[in-house]
N, C-alpha and C positions, 0 to 999 in steps of 0.2 A: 504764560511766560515763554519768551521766543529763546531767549539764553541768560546767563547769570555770568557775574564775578565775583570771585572771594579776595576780600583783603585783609591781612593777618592784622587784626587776631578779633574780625566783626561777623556777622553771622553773614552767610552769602546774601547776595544782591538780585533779585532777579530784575530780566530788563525785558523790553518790550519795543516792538519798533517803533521809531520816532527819539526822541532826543530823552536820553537820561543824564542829568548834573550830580556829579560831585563834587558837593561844596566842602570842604576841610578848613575848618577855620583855624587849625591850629598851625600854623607856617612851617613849624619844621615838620609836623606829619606831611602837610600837602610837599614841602623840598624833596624830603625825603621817597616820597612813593615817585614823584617824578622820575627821579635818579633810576630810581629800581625799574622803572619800565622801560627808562631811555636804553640803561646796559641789557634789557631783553632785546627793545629793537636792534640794538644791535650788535645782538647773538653772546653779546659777555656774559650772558646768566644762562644756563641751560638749558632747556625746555624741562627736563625732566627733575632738577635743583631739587630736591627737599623741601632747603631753607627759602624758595622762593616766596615771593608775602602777596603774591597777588597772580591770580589764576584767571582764564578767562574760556569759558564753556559757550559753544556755539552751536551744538548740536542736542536738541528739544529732547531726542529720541536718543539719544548716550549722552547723560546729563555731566557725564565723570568723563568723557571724553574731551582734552584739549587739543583743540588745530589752530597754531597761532597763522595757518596760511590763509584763514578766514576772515585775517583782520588785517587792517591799515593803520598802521603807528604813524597817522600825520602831524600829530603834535601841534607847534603854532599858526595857526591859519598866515599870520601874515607873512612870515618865511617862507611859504608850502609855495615849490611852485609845479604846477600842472603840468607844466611842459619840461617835465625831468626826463633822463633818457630812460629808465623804469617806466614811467606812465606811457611814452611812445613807444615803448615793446608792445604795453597790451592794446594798444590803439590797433598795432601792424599784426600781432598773434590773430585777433576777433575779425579782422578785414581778411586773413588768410583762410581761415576756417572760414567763414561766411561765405568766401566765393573761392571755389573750386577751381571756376574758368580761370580765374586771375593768377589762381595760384600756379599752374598747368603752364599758362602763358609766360610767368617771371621764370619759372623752370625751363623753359624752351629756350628765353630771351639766355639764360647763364649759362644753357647747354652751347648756346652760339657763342657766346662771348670765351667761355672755356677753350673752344676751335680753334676762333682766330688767335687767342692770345698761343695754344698749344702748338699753331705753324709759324709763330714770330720767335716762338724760345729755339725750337729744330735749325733757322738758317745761322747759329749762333754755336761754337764747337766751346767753350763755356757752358759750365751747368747753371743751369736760373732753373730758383726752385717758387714753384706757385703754388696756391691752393686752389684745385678748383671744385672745393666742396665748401667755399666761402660761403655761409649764412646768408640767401638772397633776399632777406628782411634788411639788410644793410642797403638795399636798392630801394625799396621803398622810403627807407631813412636818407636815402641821399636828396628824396626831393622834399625834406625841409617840413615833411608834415607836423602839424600843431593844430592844436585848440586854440581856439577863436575869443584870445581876452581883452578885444579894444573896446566891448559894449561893457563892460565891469562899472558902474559906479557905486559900489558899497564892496563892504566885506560880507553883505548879505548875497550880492551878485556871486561874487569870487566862492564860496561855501555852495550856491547852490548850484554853481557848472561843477565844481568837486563832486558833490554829491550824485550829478546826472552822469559825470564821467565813470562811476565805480559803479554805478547801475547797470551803466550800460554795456560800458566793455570789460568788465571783472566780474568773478563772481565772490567778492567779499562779500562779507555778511553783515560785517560791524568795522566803525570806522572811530579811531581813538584821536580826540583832540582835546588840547587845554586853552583855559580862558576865552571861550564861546561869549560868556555873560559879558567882559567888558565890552567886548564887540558889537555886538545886537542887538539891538533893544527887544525889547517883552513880544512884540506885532510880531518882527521877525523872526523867532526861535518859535514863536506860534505857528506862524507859514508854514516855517522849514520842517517843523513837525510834522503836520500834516502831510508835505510833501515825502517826506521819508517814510510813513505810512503805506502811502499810495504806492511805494517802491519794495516794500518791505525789507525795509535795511535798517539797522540800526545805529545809533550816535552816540557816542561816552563824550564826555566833555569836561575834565579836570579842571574843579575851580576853588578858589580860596578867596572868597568875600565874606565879610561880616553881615550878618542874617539874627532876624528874631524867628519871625515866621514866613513863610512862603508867601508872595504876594498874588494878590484873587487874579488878576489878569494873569498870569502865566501856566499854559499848562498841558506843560510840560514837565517831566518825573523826576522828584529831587531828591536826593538824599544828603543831608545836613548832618554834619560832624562836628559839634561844639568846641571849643579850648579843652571841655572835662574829658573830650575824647566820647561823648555821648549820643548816641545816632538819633535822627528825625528822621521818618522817609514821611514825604509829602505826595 
């Protein structure tokens, strides 16, 4: 077990990297738990809440420790877009720490730019007021960097450049989305398992479809939630 969730009131969940489904067949449970993690994303439900009904543990070796900065509340694939101003910070933070030179160089480039702009305010008896401790990650943002989504032709494409972007320039651990299954078929959530393995990361994936038993070709790790509210894990 890589990490686990609790959700009130089932026994915890442990998870493992590659893709784990939770299927909720009961509509207003699955409405419901959505709600409650949306207002975690964002920040209306405490970290530290009581009453919260759903916990999420990322650390092997402090199994009672939660760090919600280890996870990504992406939610529905097809809204999610990559090239948010959030995803392009940690594109410019990873490229800043990786090179030293570059960093050293934009620092020099904003020490010069500070100069000039600090002898154009002087021939001026008006005060102008500047900052010239401006954030010089806003220079690398000025030239328009992005992820590269004109080769996407699936929502299998679009999930697994996600996937290689949190790999590579974040260090979450676990990535929270809903309705995966309508999306990709059985081959594909097979793939992307495997792929998320080789990376070791892990994938929650909130679903509400009707289920008897788990079908032979998929496999990847399911836990099934009846109407009686009675759990399957597969």
């Amino acid at each position: 077990m890589k990490a686990s969730i609790t959700i009130y009131p089932y026994e915890p969940f442990p998870l493992d990297y590659g893709i784990t489904l939770f299927n909720f067949q009961n509509k207003v449970e699955y409405s419901q738990l959505l709600f409650r993690i949306n207002k975690l994303k964002k920040q209306d439900t405490l970290v530290d809440d009581p009453d919260r009904v759903v916990h999420f543990y990322t650390n092997p070796k402090k199994i009672l420790e939660e760090r919600l900065t280890d996870i990504s509340f992406i939610g529905d694939l097809t809204g999610y877009n990559l090239n948010s101003t959030s995803n392009i910070k940690y594109v410019l933070k990873k490229i800043l720490h990786d090179s030293p030179i570059l960093r050293e160089k934009i620092e020099n480039l904003n020490a010069n730019e500070n100069n000039l702009v600090f002898e154009a305010i002087t021939a001026y008896d008006s005060e102008i007021n500047f900052d010239p401790f401006a954030n010089f990650e806003k220079l690398l943002k000025a030239k328009e960097i992005r992820i590269d989504d004109s080769n996407w032709q699936s929502y299998c494409d679009k999930i697994t450049s996600i996937v290689g972007f949190y790999s590579e320039f974040t260090s979450k651990k676990l990535l929270l989305f809903h309705n995966l299954e309508r999306l990709l078929s059985h081959d594909q959530l097979n793939e992307l398992n495997d792929y998320l393995k080789s990376l070791n990361l892990l994938v929650i994936s909130l679903e509400s479809f009707p289920m008897t038993l788990k079908e032979d070709d998929l496999n990847v790790k399911l836990y099934s939630i009846d109407e009686d509210h009675v759990r399957f894990d597969y």
